[in-house]
C-alpha positions in Angstrom: -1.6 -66.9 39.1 1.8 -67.5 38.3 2.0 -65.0 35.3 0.4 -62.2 37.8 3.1 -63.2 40.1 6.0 -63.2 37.7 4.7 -59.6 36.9 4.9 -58.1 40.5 8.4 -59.8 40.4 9.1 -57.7 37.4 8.0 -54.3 38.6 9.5 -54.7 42.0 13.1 -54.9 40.2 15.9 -52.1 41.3 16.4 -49.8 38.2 19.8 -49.9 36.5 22.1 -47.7 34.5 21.3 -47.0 31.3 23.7 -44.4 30.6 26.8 -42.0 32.3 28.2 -39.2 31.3 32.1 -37.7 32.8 30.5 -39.3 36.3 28.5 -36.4 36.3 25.3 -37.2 34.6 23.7 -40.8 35.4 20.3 -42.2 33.4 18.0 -45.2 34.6 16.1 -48.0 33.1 13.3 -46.3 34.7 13.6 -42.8 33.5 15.2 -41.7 36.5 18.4 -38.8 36.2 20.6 -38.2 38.8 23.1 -35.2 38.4 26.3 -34.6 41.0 26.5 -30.8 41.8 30.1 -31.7 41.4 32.0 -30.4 37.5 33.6 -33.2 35.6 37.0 -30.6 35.5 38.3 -30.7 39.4 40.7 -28.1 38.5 41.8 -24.4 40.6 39.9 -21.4 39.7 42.6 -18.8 38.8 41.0 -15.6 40.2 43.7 -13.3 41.5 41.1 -10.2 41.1 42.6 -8.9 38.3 38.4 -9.5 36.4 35.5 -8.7 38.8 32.7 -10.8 37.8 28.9 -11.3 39.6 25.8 -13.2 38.7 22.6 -11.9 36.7 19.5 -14.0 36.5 18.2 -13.6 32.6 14.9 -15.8 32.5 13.1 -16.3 36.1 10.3 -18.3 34.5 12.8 -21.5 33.6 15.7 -20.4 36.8 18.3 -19.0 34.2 21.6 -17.6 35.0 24.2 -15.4 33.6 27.7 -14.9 34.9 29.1 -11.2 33.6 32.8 -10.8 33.7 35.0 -7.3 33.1 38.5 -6.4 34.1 38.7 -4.9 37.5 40.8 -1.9 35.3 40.2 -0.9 32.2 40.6 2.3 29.7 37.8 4.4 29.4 37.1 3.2 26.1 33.9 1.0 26.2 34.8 -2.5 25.9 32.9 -4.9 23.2 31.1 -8.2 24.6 31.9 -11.4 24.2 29.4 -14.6 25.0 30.8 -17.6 25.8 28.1 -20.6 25.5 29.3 -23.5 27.4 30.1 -27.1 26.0 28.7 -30.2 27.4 27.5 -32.3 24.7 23.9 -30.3 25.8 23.8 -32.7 29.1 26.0 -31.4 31.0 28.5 -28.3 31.7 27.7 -24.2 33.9 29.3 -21.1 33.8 30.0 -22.5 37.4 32.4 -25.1 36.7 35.5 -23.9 37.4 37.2 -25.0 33.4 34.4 -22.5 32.3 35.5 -19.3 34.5 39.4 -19.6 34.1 38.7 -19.6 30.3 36.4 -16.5 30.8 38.9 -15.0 33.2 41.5 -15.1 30.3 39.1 -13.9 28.2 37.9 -10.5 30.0 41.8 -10.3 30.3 43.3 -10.5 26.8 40.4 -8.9 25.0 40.0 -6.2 27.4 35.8 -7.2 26.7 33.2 -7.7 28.8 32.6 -11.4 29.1 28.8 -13.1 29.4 28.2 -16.9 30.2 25.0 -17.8 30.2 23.5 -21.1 31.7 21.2 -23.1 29.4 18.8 -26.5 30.3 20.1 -29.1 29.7 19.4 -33.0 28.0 18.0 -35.4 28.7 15.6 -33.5 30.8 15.4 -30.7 28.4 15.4 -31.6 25.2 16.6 -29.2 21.9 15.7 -26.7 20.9 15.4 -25.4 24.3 19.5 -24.8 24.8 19.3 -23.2 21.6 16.2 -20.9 22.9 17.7 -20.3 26.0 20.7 -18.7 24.6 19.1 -16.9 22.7 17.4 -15.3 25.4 20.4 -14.6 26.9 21.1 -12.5 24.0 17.4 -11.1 24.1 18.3 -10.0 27.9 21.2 -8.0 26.7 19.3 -6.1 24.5 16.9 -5.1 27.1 19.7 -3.7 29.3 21.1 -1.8 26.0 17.5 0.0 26.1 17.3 0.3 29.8 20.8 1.3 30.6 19.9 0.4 34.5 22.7 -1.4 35.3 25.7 0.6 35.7 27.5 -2.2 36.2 27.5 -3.1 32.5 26.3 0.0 30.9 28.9 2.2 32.1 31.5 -0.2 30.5 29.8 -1.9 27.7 29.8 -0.9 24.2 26.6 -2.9 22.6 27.5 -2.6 19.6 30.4 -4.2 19.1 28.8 -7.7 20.3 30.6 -11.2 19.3 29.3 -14.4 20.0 31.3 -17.8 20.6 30.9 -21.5 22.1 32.9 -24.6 22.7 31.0 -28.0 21.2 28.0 -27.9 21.8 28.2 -24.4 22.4 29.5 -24.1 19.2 26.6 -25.3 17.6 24.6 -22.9 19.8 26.5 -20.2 18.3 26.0 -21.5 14.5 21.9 -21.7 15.4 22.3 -18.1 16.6 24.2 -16.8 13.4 21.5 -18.2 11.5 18.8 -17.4 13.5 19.5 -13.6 13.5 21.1 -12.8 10.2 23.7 -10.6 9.6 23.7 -7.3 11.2 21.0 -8.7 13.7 18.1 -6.2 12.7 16.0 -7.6 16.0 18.4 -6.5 18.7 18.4 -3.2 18.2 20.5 -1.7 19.8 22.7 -4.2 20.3 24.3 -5.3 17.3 26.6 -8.6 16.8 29.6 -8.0 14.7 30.7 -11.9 14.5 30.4 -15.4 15.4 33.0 -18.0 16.8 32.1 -21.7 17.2 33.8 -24.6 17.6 20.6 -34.0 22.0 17.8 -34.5 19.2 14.4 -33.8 18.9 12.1 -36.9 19.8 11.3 -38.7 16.7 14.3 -36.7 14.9 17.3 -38.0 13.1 20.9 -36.4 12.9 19.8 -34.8 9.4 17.7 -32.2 11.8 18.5 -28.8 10.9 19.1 -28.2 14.6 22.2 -31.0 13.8 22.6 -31.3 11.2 23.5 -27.4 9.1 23.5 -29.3 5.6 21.3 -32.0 6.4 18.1 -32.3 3.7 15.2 -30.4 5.5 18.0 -27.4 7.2 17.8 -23.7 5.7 19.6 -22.8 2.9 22.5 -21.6 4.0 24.1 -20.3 0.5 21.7 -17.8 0.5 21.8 -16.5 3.9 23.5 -13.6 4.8 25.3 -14.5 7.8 28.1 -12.1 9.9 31.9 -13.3 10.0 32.5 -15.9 12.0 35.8 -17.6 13.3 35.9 -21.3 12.9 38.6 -23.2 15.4 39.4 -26.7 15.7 42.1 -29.0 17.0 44.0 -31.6 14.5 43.5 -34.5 17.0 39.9 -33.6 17.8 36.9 -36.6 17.0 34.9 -33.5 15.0 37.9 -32.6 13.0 36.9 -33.6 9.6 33.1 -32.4 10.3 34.3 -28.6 11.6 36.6 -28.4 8.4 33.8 -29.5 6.1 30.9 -26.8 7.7 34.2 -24.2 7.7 34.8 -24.9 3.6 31.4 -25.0 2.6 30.4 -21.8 4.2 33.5 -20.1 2.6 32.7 -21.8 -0.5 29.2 -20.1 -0.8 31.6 -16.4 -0.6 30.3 -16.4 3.4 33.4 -14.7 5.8 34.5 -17.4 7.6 38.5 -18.2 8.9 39.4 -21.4 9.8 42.1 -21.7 11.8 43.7 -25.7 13.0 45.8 -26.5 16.1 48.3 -28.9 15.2 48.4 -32.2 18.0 45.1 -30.3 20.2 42.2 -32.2 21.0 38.5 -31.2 21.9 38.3 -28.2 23.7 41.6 -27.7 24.4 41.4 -23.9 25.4 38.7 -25.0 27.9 40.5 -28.0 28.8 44.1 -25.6 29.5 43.8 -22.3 29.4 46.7 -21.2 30.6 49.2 -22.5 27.6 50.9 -21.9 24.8 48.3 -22.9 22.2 45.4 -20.6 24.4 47.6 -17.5 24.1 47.6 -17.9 20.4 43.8 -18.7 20.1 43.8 -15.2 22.5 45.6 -13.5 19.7 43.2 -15.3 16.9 40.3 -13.8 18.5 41.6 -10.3 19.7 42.6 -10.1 15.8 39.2 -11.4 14.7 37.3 -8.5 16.9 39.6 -6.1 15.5 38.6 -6.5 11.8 35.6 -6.8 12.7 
């Protein structure tokens, strides 16, 4: 009697916090999630109209979003693209929060490129791969409006073969999966084509040596004999993933792969997303406009 009773005692307890992420994600004992619809970066949203931007949904079976960005004037020369994968540590993070559209704001600007931030699900709800699939559809999306050509919106602007792809942390990571994923000279997209690569959750039952983590780890493809396209490797001095950013940049270069690694003295994670209005983000513009340039 008592031991049924100390039972309904037990399953009658309030759930607590297990975990918390930037106030924005909060986990229970019970398996319960509750997300704010509030960004962790409360910051102003610089839009003086100088980019026009609008919303595209990309996959309707899991909800999926994409925000496209261009500058309200441009040349008449077709401008490359440029993804953007948010960060987030793959729990949290939009191409909503305000941190995410100033940087792409800047971007559309000093690139004269059209700019694509797409929206991926997230952890712990959604465990990995599925971020990494859902960008990749993203990218699968734009090649279906290469071959369409039914939104003049982009097409009229776009050049689809020129196409780079970038991320911040955990989009980062995103961005390496994709490099490897598709190869060099991206065969499957025709006719989009992806000239480069910037970068910057586990399975259940998965350590961090899962290829998805882990780009060296034991049971991850070979990456000295991929052929992979150039890719742009930035990281702050002062940032936690310093020394593991460096390593992936050296032994990729090692292996005779394209890859420039480029350091910002005293910066910490994510500082262009962090501030992109500074000093530091107008070089890292200059880093990237180069970067597109040559390639």
């Amino acid at each position: 009697m008592s031991g049924t009773s100390a039972t309904a005692i037990a399953t009658t307890s309030p759930p607590y916090e297990v975990d918390e992420c930037r106030g924005v994600l909060r986990v229970y004992s019970d398996g319960s999630i509750v997300r704010s619809s509030k960004p962790s970066f409360n910051v102003p949203i610089y839009d003086d109209g100088s980019v026009i931007w609008k919303d595209v949904q990309f996959d309707s079976i899991n909800n999926l979003h994409l925000r496209l960005y261009k500058p309200a004037t441009s040349s008449s020369a077709k401008l490359p693209i440029f993804f953007y994968i948010h960060g987030g540590g793959f729990c949290i993070g939009s191409r909503t929060w305000p941190n995410c559209q100033n940087y792409c704001f800047r971007l559309a600007l000093d690139l004269q490129a059209l700019i694509i931030s797409p929206d991926y699900r997230l952890a712990p709800e959604n465990r990995l791969p599925a971020a990494i699939e859902d960008s990749y559809m993203a990218v699968k999306w734009l090649a279906l409006q290469a071959q369409a050509k039914s939104d003049p919106w982009l097409s009229d602007v776009a050049d689809f073969s020129r196409i780079f792809i970038s991320g911040s942390s955990a989009g980062g990571n995103i961005a390496h999966n994709l490099a490897v994923r598709l190869g060099a000279g991206s065969g499957e997209l025709d006719p989009v084509r992806v000239r480069g690569f910037w970068r910057l959750s586990i399975p259940i039952g998965e350590t961090t040596d899962h290829p998805l983590v882990n780009p060296f780890g034991p049971v991850s493809p070979n990456l000295e004999s991929k052929d992979l396209d150039p890719m742009l490797v930035v990281v702050g001095s002062s940032d936690l993933l310093r020394d593991r950013v460096k390593d992936y940049a050296k032994k990729l270069k090692g292996w005779g792969k394209k890859v420039e690694y480029v350091e910002f003295e005293g910066k910490q994670h994510g500082f262009f997303n962090i501030d992109p209005i500074s000093p530091d983000s107008d070089q890292l513009m200059l880093l990237i406009k180069q970067f597109i340039t040559e390639n």
